[in-house]
C-alpha positions as a Python dict, from the first residue, in 0.01 Angstrom:
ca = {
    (1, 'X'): (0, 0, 0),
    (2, 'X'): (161, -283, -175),
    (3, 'X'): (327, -99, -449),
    (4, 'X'): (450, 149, -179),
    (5, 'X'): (630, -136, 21),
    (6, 'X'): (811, -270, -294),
    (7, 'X'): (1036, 70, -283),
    (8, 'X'): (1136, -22, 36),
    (9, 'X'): (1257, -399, 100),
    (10, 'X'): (1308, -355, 477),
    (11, 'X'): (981, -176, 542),
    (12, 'X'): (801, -464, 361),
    (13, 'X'): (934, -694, 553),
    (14, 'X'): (855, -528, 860),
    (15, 'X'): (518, -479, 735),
    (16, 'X'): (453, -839, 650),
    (17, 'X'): (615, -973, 958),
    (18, 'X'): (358, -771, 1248),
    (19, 'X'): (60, -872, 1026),
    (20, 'X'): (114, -1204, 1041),
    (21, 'X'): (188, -1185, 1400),
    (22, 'X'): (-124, -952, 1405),
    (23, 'X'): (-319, -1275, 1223),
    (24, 'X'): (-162, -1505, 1457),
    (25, 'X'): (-274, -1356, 1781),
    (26, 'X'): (-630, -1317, 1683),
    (27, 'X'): (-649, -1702, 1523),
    (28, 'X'): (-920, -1892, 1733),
    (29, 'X'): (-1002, -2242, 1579),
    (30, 'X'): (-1329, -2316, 1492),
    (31, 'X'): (-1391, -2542, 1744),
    (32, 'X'): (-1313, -2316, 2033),
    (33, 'X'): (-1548, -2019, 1892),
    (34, 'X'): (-1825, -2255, 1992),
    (35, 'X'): (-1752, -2213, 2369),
    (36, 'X'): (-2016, -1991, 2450),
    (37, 'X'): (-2219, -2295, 2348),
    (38, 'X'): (-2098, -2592, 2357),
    (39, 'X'): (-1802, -2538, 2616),
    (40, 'X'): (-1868, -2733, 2932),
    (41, 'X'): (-1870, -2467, 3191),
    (42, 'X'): (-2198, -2300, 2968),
    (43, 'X'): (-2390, -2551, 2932),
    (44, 'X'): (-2325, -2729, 3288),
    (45, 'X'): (-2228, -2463, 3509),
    (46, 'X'): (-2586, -2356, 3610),
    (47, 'X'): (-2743, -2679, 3623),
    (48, 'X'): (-2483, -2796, 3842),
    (49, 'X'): (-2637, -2435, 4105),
    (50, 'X'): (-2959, -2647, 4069),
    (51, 'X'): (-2835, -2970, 4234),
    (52, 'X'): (-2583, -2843, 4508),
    (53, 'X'): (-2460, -3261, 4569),
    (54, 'X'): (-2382, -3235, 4186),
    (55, 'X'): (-2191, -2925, 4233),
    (56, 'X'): (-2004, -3016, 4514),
    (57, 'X'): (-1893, -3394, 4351),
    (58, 'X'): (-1774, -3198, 4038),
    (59, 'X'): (-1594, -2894, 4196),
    (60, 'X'): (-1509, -3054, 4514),
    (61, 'X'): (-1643, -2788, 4721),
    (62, 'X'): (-1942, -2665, 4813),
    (63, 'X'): (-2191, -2392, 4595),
    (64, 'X'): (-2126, -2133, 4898),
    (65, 'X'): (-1764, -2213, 4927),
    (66, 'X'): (-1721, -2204, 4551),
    (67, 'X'): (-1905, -1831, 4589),
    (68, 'X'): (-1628, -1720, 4853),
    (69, 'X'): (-1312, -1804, 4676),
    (70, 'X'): (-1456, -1626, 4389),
    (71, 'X'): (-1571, -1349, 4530),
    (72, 'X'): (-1185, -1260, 4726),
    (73, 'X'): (-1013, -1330, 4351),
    (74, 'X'): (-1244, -1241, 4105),
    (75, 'X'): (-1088, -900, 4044),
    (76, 'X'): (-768, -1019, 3987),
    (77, 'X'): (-918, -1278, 3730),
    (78, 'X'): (-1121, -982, 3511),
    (79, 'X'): (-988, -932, 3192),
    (80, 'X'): (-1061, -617, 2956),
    (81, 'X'): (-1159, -609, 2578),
    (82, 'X'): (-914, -612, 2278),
    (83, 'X'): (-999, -629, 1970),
    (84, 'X'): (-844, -1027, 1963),
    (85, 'X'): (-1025, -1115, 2305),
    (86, 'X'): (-1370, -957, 2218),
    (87, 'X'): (-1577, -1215, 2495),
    (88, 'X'): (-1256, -1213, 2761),
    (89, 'X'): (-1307, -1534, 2979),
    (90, 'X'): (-1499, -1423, 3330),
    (91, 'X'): (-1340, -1504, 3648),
    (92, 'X'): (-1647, -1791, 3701),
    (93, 'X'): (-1482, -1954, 3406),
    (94, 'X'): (-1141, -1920, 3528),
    (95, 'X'): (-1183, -2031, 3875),
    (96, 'X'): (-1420, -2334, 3715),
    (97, 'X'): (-1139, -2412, 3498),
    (98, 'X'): (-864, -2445, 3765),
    (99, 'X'): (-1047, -2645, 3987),
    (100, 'X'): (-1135, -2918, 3731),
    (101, 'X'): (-756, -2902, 3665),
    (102, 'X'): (-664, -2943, 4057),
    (103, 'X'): (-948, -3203, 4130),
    (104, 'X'): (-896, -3435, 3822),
    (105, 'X'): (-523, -3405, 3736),
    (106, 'X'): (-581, -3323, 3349),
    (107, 'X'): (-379, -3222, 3102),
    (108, 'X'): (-445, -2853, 2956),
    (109, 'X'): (-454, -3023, 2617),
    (110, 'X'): (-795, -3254, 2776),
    (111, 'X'): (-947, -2924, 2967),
    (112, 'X'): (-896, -2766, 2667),
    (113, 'X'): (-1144, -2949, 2423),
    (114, 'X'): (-1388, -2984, 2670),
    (115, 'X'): (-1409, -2639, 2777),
    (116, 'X'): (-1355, -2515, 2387),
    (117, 'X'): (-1025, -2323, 2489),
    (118, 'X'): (-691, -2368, 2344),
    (119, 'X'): (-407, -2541, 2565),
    (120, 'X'): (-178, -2288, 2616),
    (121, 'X'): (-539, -2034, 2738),
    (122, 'X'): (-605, -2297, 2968),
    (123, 'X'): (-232, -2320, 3103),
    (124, 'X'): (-250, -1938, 3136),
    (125, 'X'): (-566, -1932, 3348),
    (126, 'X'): (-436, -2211, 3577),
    (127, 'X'): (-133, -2017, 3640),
    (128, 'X'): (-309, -1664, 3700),
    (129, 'X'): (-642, -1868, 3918),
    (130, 'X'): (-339, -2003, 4136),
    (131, 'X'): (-148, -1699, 4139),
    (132, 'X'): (-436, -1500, 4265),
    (133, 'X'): (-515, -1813, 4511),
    (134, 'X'): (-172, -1769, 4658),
    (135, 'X'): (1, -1445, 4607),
    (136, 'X'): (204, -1491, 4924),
    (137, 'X'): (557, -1626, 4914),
    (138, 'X'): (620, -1659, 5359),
    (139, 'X'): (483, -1927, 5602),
    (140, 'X'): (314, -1730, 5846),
    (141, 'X'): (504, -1921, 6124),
    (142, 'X'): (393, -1820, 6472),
    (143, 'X'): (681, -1690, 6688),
    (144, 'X'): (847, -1909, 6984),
    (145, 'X'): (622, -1971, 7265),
    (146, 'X'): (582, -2126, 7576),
    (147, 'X'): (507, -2481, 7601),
    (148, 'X'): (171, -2555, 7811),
    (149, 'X'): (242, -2614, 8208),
    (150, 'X'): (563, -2539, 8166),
    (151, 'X'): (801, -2246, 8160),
    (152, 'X'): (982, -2377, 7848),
    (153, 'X'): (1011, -2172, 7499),
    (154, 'X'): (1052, -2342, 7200),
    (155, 'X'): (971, -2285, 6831),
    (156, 'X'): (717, -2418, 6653),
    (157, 'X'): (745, -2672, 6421),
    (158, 'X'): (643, -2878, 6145),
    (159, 'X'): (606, -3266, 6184),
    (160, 'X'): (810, -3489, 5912),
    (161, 'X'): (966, -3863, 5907),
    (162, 'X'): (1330, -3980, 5850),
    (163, 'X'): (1325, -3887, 5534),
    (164, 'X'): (1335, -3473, 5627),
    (165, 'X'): (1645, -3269, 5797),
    (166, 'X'): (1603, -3172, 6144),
    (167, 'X'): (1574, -2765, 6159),
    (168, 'X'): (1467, -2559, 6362),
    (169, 'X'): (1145, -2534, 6283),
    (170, 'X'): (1129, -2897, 6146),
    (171, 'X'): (1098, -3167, 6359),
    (172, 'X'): (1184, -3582, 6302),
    (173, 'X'): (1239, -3874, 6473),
    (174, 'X'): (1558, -3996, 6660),
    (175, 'X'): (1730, -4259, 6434),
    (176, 'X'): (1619, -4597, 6492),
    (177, 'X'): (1957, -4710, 6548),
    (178, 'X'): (2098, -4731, 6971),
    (179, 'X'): (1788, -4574, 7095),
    (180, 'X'): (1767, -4545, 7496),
    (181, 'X'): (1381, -4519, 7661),
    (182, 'X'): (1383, -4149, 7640),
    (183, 'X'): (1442, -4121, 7253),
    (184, 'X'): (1241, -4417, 7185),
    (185, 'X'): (932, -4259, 7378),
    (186, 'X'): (970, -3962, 7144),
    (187, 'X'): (940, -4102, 6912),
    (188, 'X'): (623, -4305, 6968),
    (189, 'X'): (472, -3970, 7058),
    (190, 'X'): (562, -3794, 6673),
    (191, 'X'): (478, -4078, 6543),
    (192, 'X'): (117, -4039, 6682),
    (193, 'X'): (105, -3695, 6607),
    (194, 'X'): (188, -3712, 6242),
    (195, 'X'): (-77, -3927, 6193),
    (196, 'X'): (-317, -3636, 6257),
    (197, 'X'): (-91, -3466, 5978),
    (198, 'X'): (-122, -3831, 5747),
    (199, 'X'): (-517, -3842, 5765),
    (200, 'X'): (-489, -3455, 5643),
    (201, 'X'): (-269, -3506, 5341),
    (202, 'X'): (-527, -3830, 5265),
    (203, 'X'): (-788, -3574, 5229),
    (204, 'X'): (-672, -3349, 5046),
    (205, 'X'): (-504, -3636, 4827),
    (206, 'X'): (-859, -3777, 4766),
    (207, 'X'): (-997, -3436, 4710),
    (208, 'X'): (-732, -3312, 4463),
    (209, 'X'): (-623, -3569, 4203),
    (210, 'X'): (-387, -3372, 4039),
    (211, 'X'): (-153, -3440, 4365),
    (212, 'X'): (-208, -3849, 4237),
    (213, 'X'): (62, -3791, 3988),
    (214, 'X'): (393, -3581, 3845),
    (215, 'X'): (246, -3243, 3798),
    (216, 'X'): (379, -3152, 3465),
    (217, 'X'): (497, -2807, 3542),
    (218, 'X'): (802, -2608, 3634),
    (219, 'X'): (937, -2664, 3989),
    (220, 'X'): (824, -2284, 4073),
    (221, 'X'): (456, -2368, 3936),
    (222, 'X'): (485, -2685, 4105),
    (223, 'X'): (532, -2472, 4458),
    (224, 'X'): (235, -2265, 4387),
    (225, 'X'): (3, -2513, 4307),
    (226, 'X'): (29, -2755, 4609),
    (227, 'X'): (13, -2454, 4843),
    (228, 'X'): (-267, -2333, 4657),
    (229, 'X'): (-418, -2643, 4733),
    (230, 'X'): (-302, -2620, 5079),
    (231, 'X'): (-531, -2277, 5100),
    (232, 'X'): (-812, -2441, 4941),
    (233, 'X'): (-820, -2713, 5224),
    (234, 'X'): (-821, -2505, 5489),
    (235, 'X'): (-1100, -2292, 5292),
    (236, 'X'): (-1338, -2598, 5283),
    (237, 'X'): (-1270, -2715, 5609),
    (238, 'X'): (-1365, -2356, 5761),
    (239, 'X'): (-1665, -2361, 5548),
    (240, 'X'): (-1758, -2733, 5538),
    (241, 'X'): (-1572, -2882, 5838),
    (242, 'X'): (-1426, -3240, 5741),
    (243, 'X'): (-1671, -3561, 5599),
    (244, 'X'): (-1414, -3812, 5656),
    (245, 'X'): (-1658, -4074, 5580),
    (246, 'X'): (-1715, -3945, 5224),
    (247, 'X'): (-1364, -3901, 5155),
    (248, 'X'): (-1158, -4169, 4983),
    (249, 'X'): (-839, -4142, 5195),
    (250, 'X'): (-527, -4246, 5060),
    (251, 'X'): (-222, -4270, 5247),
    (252, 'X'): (136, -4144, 5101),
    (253, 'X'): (355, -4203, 5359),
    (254, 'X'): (459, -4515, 5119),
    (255, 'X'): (566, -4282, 4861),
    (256, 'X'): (837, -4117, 5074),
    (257, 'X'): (1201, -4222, 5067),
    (258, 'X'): (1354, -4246, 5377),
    (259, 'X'): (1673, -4253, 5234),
    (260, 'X'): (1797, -3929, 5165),
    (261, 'X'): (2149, -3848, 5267),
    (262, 'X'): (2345, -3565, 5367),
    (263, 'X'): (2061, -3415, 5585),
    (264, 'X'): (2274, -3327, 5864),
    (265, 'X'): (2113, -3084, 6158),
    (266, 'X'): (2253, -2762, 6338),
    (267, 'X'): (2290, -2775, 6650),
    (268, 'X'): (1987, -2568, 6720),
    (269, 'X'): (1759, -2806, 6566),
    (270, 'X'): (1936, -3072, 6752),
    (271, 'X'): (1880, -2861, 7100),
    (272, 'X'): (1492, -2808, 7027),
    (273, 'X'): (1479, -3172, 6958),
    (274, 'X'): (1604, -3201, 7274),
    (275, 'X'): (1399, -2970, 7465),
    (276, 'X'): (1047, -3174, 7327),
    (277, 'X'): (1197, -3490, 7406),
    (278, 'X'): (1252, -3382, 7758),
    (279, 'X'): (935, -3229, 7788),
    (280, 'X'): (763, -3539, 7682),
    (281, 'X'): (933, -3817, 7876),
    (282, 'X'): (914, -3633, 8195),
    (283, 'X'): (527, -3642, 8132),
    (284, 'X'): (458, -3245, 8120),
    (285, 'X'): (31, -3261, 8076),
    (286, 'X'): (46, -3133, 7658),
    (287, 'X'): (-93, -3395, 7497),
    (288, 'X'): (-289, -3158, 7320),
    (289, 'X'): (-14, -2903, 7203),
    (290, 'X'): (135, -3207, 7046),
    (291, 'X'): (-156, -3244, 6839),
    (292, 'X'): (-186, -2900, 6747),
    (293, 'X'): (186, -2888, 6593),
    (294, 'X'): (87, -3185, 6333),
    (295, 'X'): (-233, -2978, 6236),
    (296, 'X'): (-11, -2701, 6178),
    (297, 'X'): (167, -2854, 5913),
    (298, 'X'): (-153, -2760, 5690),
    (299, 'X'): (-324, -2463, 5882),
    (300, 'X'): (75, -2282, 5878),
    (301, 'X'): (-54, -2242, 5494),
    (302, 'X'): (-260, -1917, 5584),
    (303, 'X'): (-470, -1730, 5318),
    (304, 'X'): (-282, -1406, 5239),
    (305, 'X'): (-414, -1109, 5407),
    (306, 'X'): (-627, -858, 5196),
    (307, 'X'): (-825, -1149, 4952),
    (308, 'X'): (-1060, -1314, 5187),
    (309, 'X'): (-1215, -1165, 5505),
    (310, 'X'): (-1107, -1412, 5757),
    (311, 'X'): (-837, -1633, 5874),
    (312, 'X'): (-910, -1999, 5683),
    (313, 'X'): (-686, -2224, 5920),
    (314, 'X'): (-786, -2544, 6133),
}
């Protein structure tokens, strides 16, 4: 074949060039062949099963919760046979994979070694796992309704500090500056209700670590990933309800800068503003409503219709 290609300069080089590319797509190092025995998900998956208190500390979730995520994504996470992926990496693997990531914040490089995979197969299966977590791009945001005891329509809306704009499906607090009663009030009362929205984001902060630092991917990947976590909340609190005793809550309303500039409102957003702050100085009976826009902040994150049987939000 050799001898063939030297009569032909440009068909040995195109020769030469796919087999190397051939070579370099099947190359496994030596290390990573082992994973079938020494990779951590083999040899610690199933005894983890055995001690469900294990399971649940390492994967964050429970065995049965664990079971349902898989079972909505796993046929989006099956790969076939090629002759370069001869043992393709089962969905159990995947899913295993891109929790560890999510719940301990490591780099692909550390997941890597200890699951015997290279780096850029364990960026690929983070990236598919959340893909197949969250595959929809919308906020299923419920339309306008009618504010309890009242005859009042307004949006809903999602509960933020100083630091946010004011839109119309947004809402923040009056600035501090020449506040009468009436603004001041309203104040008080978002202020209480995005502490119901403060003591969520704890949880899933102490649940996910990977949200305790920069997430070292691509602002579109960066999207994905928090509401993927977002989904996986609301998952575990459907299935598990909420341990707050056993969760390590850590606060980030520190971490936000209230001093972004040029966040300047339309005047719808300033008119439902308006409309809630009304509502709530004249003492309309909602105290409840109120609380139910901060939990929607989270539960607005709705698992996409079509991978798992029910509605997930709290």
């Amino acid at each position: 074949m050799d001898l063939l290609l030297l009569e032909s300069s440009s068909l040995k080089i195109w020769y030469l060039l796919n087999k190397n590319k051939a070579n370099r797509s099947c190359n496994i190092h030596e290390i990573n062949k082992t994973r079938h025995i020494h990779g951590e998900f083999h040899h610690l998956y199933s005894q983890l099963r055995e001690h469900p208190e294990k399971f649940k500390s390492y994967f964050r979730m429970s065995i049965s919760t664990f079971d349902y995520i898989l079972e909505g994504i796993k046929l989006k996470l099956l790969k076939k046979w090629t002759n370069c992926n001869q043992n393709p990496i089962n969905p159990n693997e995947r899913l295993a994979v891109t929790l560890r990531y999510l719940a301990m914040g490591l780099s692909f490089k550390s997941l890597g070694f200890t699951f015997r995979m290279g780096a850029s197969t364990v960026s690929l299966i983070v990236r598919e796992t959340v893909e197949a977590i969250w595959i929809s791009g919308r906020l299923n945001i419920p339309p306008d309704d009618v504010l309890p005891s009242t005859a009042i329509i307004v949006p809903h809306v999602f509960i933020g500090d100083e630091a946010y704009p004011l839109l119309k499906n947004l809402l923040k607090p009056f600035n501090r500056r020449n506040l009468d009663a009436n603004k001041e009030y309203f104040n008080m009362r978002l202020s209480r209700a995005r502490r119901v929205v403060e003591c969520a984001f704890g949880i899933i902060n102490a649940k996910f670590r990977i949200l305790w630092k920069p997430i070292e991917l691509p602002p579109e990947w960066v999207d994905k990933v928090v509401k993927c976590i977002c989904v996986l909340h609301n998952i575990i609190v459907d299935k598990e309800g909420v341990d707050i005793q056993n969760e390590n809550l850590i606060s980030i309303s520190h971490n936000i800068d209230g001093s972004r500039q040029n966040n300047r409102s339309t005047d719808t957003a300033n008119f439902v503003r308006e409309t809630y702050k009304i509502v709530h100085f004249h003492g309309y009976s909602i105290p409840q409503f109120i609380q139910n826009i901060a939990i929607m902040v989270l539960s607005v994150f709705l698992v996409p219709q079509g991978i798992f049987d029910k509605n997930t939000t709290n």
